[in-house]
BAMAR-112776 format. One record per atom (N, C-alpha, C): y, z negated, x; residue in one letter; residue number from 1. Coordinates in nm, 3 decimals, padded with zeros to 5 digits. Layout:
# BAMAR-112776
ATOM       y       z       x resn resi
ATOM       Y       Z       X    A  NUM
...
//
This chain:
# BAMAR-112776
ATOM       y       z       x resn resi
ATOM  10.280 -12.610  08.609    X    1
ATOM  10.365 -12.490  08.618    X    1
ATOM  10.401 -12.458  08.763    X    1
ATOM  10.439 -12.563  08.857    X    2
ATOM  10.509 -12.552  08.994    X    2
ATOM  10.315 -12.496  09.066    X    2
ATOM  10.200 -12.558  09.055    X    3
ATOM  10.106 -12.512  09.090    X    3
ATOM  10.074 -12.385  09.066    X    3
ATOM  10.095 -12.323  08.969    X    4
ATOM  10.039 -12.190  08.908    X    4
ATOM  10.197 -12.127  08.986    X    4
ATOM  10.299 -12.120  08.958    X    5
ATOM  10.381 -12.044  09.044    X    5
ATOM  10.342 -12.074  09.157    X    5
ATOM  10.296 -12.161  09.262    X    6
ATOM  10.272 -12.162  09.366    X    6
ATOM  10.155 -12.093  09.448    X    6
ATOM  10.055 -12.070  09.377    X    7
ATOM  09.954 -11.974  09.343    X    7
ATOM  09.999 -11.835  09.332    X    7
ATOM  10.076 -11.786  09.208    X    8
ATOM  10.101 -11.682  09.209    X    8
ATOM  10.188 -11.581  09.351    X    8
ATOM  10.299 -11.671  09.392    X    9
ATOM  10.318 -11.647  09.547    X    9
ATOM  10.274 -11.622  09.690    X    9
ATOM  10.204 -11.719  09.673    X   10
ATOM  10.078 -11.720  09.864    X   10
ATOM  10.013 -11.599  09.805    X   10
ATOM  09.952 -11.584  09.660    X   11
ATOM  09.830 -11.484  09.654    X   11
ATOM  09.921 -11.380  09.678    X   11
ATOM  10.064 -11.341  09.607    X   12
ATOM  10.126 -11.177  09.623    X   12
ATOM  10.161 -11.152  09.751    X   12
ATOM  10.188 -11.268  09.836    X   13
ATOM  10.228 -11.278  09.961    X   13
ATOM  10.108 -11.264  10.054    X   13
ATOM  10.018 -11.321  10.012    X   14
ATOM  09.882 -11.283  10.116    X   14
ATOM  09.835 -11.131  10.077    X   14
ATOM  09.837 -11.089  09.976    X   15
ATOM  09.821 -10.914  09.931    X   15
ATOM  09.923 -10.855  09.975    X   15
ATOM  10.018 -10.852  10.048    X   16
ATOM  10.189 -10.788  10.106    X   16
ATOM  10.112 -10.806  10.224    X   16
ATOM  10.103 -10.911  10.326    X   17
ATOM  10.031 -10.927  10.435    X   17
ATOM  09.906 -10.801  10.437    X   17
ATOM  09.817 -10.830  10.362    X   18
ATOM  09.709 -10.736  10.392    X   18
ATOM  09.720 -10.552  10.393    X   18
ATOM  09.789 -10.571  10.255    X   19
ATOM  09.855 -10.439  10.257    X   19
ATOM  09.964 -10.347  10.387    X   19
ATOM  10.019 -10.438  10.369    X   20
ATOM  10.198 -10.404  10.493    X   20
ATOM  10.136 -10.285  10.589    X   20
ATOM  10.077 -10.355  10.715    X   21
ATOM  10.015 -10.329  10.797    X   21
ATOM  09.989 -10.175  10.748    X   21
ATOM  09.872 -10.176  10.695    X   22
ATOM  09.822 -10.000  10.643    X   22
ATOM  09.924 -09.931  10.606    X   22
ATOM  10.010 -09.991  10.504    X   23
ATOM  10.146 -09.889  10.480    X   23
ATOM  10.224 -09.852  10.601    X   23
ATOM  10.308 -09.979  10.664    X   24
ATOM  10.326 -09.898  10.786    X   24
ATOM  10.307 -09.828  10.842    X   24
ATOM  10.151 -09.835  10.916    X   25
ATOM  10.056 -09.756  10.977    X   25
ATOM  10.057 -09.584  10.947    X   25
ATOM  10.037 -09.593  10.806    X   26
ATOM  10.115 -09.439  10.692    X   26
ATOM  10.188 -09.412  10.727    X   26
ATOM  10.306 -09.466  10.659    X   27
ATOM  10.439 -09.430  10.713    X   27
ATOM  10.492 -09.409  10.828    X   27
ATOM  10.435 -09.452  10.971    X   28
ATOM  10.471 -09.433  11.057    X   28
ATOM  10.400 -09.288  11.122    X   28
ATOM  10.315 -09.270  11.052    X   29
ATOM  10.188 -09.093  11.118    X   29
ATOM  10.283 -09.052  10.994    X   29
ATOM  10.342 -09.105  10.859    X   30
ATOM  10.409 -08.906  10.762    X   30
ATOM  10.527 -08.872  10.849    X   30
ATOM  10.629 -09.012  10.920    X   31
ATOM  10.734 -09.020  10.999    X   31
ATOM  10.701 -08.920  11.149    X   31
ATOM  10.579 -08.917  11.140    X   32
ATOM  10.573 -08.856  11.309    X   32
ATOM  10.530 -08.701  11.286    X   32
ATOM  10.463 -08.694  11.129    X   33
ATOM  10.372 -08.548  11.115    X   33
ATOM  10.512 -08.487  11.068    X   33
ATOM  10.635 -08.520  11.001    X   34
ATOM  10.718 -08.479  10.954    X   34
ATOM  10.779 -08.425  11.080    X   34
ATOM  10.846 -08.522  11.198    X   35
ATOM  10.912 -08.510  11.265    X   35
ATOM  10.876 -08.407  11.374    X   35
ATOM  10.712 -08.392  11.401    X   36
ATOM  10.664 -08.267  11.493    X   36
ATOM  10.684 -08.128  11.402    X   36
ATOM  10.651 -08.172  11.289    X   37
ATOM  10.671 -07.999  11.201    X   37
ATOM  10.775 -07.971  11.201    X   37
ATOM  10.923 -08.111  11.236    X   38
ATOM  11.036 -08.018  11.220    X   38
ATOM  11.080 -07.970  11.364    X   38
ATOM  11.059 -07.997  11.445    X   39
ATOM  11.036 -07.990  11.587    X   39
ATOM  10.957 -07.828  11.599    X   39
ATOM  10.832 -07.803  11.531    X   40
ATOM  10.805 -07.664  11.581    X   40
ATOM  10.837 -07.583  11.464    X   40
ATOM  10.938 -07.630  11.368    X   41
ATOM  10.967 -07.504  11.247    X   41
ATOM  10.993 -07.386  11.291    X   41
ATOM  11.050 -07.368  11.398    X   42
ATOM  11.089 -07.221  11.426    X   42
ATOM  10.920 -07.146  11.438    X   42
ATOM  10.817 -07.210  11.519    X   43
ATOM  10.733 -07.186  11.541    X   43
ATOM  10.659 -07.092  11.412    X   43
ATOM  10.674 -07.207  11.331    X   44
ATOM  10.585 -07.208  11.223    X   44
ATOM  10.635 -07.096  11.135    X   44
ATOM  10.800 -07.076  11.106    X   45
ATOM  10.809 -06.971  11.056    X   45
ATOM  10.785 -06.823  11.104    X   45
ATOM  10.789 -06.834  11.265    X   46
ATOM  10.764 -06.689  11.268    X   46
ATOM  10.605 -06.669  11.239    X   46
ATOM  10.522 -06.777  11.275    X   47
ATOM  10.401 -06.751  11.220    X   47
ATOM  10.364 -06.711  11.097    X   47
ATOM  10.454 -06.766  10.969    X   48
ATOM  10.465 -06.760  10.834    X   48
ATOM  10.501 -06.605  10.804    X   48
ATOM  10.598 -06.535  10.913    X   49
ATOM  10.641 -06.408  10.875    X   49
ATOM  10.482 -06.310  10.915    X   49
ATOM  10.444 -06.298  11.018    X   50
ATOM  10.332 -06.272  11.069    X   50
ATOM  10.182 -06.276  11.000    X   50
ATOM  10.168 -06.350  10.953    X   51
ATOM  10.080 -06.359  10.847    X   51
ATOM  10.072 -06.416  10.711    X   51
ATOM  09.978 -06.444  10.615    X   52
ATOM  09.910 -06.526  10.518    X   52
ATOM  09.891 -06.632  10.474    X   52
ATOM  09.969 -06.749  10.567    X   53
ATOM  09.856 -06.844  10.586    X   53
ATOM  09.994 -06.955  10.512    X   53
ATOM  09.895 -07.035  10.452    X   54
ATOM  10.010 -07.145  10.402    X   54
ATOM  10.121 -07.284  10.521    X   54
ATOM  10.207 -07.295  10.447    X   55
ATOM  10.309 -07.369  10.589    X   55
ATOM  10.212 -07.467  10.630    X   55
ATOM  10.185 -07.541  10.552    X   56
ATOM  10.082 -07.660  10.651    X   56
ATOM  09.977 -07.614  10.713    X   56
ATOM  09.892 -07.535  10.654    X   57
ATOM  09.785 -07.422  10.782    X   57
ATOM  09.883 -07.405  10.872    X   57
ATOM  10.035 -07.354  10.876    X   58
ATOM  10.112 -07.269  10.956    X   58
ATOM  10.134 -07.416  11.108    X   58
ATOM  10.135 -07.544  10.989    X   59
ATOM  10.202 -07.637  11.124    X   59
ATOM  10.076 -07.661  11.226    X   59
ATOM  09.921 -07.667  11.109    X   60
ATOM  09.850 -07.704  11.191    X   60
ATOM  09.814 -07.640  11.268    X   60
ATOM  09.830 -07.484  11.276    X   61
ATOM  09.803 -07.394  11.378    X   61
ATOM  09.896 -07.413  11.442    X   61
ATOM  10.046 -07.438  11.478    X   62
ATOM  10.101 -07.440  11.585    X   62
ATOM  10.053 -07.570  11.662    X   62
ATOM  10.073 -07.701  11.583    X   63
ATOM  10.010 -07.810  11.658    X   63
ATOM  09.896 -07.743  11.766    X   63
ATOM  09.802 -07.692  11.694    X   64
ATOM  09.657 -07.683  11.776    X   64
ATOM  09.665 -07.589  11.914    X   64
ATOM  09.808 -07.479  11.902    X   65
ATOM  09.831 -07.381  12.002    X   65
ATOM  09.922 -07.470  12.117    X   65
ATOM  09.995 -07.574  12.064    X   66
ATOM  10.066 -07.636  12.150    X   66
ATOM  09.997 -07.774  12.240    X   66
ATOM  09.906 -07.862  12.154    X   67
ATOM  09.775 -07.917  12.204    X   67
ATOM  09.653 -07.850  12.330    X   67
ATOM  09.609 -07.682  12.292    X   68
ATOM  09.582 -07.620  12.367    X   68
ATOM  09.630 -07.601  12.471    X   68
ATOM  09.792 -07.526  12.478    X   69
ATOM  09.903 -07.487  12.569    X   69
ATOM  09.905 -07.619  12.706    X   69
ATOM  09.919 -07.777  12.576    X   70
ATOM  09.903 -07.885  12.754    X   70
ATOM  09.810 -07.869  12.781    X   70
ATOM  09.659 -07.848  12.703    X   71
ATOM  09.523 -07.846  12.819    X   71
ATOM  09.544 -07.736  12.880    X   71
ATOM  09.581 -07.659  12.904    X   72
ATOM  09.553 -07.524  12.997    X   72
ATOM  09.668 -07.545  13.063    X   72
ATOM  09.806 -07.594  13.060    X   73
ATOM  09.909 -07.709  13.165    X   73
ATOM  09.820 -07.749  13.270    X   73
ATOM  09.751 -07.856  13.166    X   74
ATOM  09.708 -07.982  13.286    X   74
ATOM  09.611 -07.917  13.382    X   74
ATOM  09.522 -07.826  13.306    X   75
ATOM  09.445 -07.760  13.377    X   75
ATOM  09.485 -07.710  13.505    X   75
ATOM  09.536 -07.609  13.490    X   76
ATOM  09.615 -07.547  13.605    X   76
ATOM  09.650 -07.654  13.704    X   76
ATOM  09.739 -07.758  13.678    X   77
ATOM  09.800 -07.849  13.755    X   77
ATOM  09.728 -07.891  13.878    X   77
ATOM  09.593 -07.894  13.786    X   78
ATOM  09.486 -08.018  13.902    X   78
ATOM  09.418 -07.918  13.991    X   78
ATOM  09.434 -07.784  13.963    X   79
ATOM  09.417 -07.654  14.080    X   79
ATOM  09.529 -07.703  14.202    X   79
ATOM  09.546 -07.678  14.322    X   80
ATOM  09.603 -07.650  14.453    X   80
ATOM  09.738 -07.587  14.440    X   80
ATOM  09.692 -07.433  14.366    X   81
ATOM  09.808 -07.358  14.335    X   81
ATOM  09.891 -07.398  14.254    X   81
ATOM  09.842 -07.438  14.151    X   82
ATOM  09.965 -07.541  14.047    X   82
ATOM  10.001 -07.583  14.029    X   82
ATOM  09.945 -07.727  14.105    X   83
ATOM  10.006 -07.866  14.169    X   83
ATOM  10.133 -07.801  14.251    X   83
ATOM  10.146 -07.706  14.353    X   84
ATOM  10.212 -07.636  14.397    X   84
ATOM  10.322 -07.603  14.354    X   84
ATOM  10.351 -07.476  14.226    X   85
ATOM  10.376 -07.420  14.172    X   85
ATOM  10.503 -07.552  14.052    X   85
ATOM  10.418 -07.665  14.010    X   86
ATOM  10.476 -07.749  13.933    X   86
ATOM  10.549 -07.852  14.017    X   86
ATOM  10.537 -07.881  14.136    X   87
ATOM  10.651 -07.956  14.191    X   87
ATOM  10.738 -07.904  14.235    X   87
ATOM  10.727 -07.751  14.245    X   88
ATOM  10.843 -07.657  14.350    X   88
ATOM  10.952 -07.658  14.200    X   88
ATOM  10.861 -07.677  14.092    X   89
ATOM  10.975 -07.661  13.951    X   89
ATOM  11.074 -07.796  13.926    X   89
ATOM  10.955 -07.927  13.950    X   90
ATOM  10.995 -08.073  13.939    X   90
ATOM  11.115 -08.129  14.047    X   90
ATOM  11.073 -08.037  14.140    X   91
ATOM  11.207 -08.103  14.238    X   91
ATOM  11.290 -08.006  14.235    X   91
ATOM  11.298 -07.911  14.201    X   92
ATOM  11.408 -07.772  14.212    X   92
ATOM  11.475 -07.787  14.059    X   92
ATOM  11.439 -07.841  13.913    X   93
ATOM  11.513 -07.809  13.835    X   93
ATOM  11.500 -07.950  13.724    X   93
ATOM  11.417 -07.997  13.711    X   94
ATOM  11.334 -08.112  13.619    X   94
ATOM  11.407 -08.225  13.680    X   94
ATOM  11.396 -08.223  13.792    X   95
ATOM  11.448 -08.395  13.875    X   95
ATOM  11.590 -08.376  13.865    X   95
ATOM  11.664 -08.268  13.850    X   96
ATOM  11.829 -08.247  13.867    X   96
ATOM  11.884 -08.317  13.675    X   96
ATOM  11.759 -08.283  13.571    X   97
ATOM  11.807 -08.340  13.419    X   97
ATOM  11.779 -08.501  13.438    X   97
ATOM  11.909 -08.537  13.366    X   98
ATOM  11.953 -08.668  13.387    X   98
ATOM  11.833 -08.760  13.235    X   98
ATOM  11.768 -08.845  13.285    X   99
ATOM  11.669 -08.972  13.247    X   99
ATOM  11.543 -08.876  13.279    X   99
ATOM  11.546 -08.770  13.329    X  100
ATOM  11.398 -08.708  13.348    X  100
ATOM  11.300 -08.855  13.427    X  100
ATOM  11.363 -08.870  13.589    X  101
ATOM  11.257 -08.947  13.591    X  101
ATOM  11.234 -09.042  13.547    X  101
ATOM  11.303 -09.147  13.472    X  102
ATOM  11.240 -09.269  13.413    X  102
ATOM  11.206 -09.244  13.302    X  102
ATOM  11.225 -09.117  13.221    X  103
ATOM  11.103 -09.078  13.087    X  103
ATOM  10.956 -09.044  13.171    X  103
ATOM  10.957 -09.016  13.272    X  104
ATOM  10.797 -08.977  13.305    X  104
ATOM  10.775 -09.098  13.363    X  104
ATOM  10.828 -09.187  13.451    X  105
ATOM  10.735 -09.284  13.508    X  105
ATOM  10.750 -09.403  13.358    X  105
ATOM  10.815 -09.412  13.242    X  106
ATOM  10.763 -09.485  13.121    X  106
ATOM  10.687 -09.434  13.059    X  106
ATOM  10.655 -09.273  13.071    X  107
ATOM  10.501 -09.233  12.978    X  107
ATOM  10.397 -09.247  13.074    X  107
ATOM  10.423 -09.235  13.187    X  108
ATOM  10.284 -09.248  13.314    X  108
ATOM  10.266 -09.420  13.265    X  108
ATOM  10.350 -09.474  13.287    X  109
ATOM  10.336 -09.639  13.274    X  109
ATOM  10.217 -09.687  13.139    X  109
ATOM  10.251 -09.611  13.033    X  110
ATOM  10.186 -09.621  12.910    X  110
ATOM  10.080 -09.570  12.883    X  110
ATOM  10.091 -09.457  12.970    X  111
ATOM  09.950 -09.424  12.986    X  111
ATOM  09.841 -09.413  13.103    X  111
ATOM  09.891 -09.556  13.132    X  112
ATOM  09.820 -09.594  13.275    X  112
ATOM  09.783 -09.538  13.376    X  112
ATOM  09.913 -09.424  13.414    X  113
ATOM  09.801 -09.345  13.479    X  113
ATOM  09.915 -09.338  13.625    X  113
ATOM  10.026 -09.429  13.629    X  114
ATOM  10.110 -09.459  13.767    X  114
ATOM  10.090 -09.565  13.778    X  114
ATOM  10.132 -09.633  13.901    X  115
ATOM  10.206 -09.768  13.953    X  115
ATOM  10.360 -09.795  13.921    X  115
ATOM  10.408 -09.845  13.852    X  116
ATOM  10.544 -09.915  13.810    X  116
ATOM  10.638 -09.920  13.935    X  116
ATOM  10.724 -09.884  13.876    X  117
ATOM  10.806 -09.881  14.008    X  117
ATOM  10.915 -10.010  14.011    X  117
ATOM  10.833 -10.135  13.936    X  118
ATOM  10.913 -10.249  13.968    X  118
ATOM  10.842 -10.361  14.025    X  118
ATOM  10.948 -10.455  14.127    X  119
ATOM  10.892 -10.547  14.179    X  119
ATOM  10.808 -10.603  14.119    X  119
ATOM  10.849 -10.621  13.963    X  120
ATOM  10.751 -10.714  13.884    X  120
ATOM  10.841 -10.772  13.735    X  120
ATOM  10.809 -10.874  13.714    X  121
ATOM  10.851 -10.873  13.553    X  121
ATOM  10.945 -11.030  13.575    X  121
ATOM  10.969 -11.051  13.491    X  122
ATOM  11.100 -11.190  13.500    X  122
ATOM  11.142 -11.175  13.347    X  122
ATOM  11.141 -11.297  13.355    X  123
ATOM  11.299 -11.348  13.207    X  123
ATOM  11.401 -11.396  13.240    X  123
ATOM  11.488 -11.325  13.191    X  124
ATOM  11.631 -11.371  13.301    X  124
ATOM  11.740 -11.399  13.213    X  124
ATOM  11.818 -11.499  13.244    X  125
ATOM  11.949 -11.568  13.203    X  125
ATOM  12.051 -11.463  13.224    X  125
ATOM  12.092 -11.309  13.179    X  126
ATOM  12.200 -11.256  13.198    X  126
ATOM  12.303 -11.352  13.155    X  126
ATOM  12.332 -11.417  13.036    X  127
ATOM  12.462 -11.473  13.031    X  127
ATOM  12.479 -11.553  13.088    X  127
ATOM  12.392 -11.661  13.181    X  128
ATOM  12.422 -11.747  13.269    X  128
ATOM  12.377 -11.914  13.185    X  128
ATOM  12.363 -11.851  13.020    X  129
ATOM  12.318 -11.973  12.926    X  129
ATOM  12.136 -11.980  12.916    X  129
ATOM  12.108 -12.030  12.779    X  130
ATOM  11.958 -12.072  12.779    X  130
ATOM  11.934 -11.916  12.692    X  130
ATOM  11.989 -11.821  12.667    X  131
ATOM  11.944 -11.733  12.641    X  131
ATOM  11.838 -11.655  12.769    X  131
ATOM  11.732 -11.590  12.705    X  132
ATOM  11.656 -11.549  12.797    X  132
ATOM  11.634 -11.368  12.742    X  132
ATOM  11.638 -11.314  12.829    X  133
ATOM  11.561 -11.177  12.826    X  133
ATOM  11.469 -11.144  12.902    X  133
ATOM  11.395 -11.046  12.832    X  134
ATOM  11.268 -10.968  12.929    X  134
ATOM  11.377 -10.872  13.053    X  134
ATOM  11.301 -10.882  13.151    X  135
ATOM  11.379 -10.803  13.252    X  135
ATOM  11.246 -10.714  13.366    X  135
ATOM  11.300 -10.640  13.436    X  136
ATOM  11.205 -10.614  13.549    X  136
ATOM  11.287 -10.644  13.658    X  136
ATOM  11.190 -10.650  13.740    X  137
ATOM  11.299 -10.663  13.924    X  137
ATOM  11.289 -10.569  13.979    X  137
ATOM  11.359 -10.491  14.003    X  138
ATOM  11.422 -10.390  14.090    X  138
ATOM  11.442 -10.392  14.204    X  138
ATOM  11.506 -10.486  14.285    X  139
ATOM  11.534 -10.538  14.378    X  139
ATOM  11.527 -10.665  14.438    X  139
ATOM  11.516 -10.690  14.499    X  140
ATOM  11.541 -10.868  14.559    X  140
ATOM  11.615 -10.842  14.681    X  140
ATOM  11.765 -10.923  14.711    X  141
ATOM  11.831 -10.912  14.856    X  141
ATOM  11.794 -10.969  14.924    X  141
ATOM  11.873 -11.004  15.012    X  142
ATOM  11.845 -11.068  15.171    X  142
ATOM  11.974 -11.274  15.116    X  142
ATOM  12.011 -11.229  15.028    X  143
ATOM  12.100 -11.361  15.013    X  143
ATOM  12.018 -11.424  14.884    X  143
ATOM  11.892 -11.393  14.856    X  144
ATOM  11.818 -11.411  14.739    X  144
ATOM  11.821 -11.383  14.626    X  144
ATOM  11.956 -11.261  14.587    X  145
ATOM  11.919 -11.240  14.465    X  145
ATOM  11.879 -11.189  14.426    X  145
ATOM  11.899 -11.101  14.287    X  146
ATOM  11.796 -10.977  14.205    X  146
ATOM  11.878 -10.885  14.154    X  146
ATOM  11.818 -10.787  14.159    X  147
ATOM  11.877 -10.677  14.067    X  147
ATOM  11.767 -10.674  13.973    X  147
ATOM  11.790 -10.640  13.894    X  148
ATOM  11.680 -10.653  13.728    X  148
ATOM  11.713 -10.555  13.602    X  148
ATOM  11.596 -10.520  13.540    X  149
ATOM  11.663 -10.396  13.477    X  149
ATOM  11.624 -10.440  13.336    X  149
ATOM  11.694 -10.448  13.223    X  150
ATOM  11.703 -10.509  13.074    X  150
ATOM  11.686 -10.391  13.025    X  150
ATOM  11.574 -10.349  12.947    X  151
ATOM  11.558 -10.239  12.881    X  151
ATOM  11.570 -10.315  12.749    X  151
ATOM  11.616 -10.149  12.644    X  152
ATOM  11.651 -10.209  12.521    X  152
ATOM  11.465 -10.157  12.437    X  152
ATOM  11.488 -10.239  12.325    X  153
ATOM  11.323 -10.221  12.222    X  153
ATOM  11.381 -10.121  12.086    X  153
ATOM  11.311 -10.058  12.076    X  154
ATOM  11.158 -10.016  12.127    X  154
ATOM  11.163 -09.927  12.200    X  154
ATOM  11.268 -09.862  12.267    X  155
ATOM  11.281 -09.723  12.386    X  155
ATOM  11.293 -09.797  12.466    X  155
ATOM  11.234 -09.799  12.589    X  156
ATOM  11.231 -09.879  12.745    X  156
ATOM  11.276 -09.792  12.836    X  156
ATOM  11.338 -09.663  12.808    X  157
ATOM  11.419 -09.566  12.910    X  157
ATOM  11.527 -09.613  12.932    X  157
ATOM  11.611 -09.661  12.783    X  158
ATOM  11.711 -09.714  12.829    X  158
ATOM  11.789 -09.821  12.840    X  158
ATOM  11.829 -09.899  12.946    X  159
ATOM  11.871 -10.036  12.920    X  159
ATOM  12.040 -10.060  12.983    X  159
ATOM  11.997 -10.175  13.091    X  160
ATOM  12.116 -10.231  13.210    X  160
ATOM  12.071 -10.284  13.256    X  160
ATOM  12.192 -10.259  13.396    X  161
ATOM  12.178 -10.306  13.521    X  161
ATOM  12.201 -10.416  13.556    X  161
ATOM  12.149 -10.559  13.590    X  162
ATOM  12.243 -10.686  13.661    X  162
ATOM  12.211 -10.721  13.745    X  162
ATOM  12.314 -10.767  13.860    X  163
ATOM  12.275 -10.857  13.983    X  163
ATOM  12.295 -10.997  13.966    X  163
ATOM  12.202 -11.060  14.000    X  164
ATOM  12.166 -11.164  13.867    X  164
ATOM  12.154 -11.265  14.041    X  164
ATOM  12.192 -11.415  14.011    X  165
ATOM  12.175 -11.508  14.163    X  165
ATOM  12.034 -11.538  14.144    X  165
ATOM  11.963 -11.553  14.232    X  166
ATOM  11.814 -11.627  14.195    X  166
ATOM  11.752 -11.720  14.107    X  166
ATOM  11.866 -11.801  14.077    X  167
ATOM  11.853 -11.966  13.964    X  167
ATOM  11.839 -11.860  13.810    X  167
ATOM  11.874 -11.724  13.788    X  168
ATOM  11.858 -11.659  13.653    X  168
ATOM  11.732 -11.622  13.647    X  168
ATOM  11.708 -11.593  13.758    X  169
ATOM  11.588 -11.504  13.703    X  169
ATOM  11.422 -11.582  13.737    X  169
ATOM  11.369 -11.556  13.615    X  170
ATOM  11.238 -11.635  13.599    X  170
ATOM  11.117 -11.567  13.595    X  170
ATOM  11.055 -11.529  13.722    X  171
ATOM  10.949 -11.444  13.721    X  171
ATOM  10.824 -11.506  13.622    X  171
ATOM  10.743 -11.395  13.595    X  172
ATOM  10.688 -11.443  13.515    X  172
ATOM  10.530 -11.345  13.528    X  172
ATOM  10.442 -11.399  13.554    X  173
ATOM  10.278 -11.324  13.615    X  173
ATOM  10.230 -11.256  13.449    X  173
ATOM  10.338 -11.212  13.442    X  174
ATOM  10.285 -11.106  13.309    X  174
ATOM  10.255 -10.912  13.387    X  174
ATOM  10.209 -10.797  13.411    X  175
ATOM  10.207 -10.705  13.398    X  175
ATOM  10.303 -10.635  13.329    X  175
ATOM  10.334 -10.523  13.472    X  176
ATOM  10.439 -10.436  13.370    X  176
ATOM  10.431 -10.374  13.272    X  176
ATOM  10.303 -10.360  13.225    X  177
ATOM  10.228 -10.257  13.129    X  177
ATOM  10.253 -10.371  13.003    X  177
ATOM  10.191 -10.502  13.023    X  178
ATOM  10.204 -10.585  12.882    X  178
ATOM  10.351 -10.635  12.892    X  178
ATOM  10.432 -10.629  12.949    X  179
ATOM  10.583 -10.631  12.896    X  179
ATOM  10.618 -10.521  12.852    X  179
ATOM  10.621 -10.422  12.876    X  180
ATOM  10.618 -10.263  12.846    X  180
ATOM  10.624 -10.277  12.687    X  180
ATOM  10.454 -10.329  12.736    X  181
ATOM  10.411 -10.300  12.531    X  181
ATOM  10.483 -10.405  12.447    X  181
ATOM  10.521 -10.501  12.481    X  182
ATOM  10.623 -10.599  12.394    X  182
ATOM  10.746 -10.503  12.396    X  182
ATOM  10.784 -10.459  12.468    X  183
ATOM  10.908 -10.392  12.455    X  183
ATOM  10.941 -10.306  12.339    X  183
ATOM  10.825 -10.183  12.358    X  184
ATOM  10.848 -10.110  12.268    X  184
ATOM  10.818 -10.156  12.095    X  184
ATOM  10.703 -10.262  12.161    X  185
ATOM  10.643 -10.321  11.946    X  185
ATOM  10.794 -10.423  11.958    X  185
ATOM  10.927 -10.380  11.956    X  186
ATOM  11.031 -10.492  11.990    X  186
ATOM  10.961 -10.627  11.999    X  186
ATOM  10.920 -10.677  12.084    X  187
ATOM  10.907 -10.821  12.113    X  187
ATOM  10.782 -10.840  12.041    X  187
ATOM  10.691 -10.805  12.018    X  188
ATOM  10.605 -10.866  11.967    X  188
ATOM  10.476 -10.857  12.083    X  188
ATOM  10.446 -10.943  12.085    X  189
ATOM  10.330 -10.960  12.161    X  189
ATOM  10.378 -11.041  12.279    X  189
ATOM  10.491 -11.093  12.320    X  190
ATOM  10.587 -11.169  12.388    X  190
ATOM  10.488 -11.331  12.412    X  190
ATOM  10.405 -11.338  12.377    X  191
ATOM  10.373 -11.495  12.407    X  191
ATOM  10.333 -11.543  12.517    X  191
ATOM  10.290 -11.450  12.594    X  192
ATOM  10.229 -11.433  12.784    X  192
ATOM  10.314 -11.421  12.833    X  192
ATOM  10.516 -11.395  12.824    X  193
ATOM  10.578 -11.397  12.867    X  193
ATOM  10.640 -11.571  12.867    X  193
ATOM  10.680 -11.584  12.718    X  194
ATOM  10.694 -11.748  12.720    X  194
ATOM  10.614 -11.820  12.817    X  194
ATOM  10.516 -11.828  12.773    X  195
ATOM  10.349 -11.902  12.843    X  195
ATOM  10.426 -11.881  13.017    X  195
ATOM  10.400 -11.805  13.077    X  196
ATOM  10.427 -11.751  13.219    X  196
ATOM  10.569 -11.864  13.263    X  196
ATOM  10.707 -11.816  13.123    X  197
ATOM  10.811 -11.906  13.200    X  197
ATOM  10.790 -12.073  13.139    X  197
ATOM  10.716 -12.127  13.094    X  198
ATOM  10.704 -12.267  13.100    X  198
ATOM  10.592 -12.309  13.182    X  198
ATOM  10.529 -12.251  13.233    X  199
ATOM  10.421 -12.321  13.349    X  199
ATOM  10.501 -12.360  13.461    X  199
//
């Protein structure tokens, strides 16, 4: 009896395992297709008044006009005149909204397409105990210590600040990009960070 229940478990539990994953995976694209359609509803209804066409034709045509809209963005950009034209906007009105720049240098970061604007990566003793967090370095002084920046998971825009003495903080030869990505999967993928602070 304890064998056959024991059986019946690992097997529903190894089918939850196999399954999970894909459901998530679902659920996380109906969570995102939901959340852009409600994002361009205004869009979509005036399109809906305007013509024929059913609401989900209606979202996927706005998607495809707003998909279009960044290629002909980016386009422009990588012209002389636009590059131009888009920083006279970035430093005159974009850089004045508050987390603007650390939302663009965490999507440049993710999508590999900047240099990180931190010293480098560390696990650091904020409470001063054997607790450890992921951190970046920000700074290093002249009396050896650190400034370090604790982002929270799974948004890495926003965290805290500490000036932390040198004995906290535990650099660690991980990439800002693969701490990044532990960050946002909250902590998962974290084992190159361990690995790094016990060598």
């Amino acid at each position: 009896m304890d064998r056959l229940k024991s059986f019946f478990i690992t097997t529903l539990i190894g089918g939850i395992i196999a399954v999970l994953p894909t459901v998530l995976i679902l659920a996380g694209f109906a969570w995102l297709f939901r959340f852009i359609t409600n994002l361009i509803q205004p869009l979509t209804n005036l399109l809906l008044i305007k013509s024929d066409l059913r609401e989900i034709t209606a979202d996927i045509v706005v998607i495809g006009i707003i998909v279009l809209a960044c290629f002909i963005i980016g386009f422009l950009i990588r012209t002389r005149f636009g590059k131009f034209i888009f920083h006279g906007i970035e430093s005159t009105i974009l850089k004045s909204a508050p987390g603007y720049n650390l939302i663009k240098e965490t999507i440049l970061q993710i999508l590999g397409r900047d240099k990180a604007p931190f010293a480098g990566v560390a696990l650091a003793q904020v409470f001063c105990n054997d607790t450890l967090v992921t951190s970046f370095i920000t700074d290093e002084h002249e009396d050896g210590s650190f400034t370090v920046f604790v982002p929270t998971g799974p948004n890495p825009t926003s965290g805290q600040i500490f000036h932390l003495n040198k004995k906290y903080v535990h650099k660690v030869d991980v990439s800002v990009e693969e701490a990044m990505r532990s960050i946002i999967s909250c902590g998962a993928g974290s084992t190159a960070l361990i690995k790094g602070y016990k060598k």
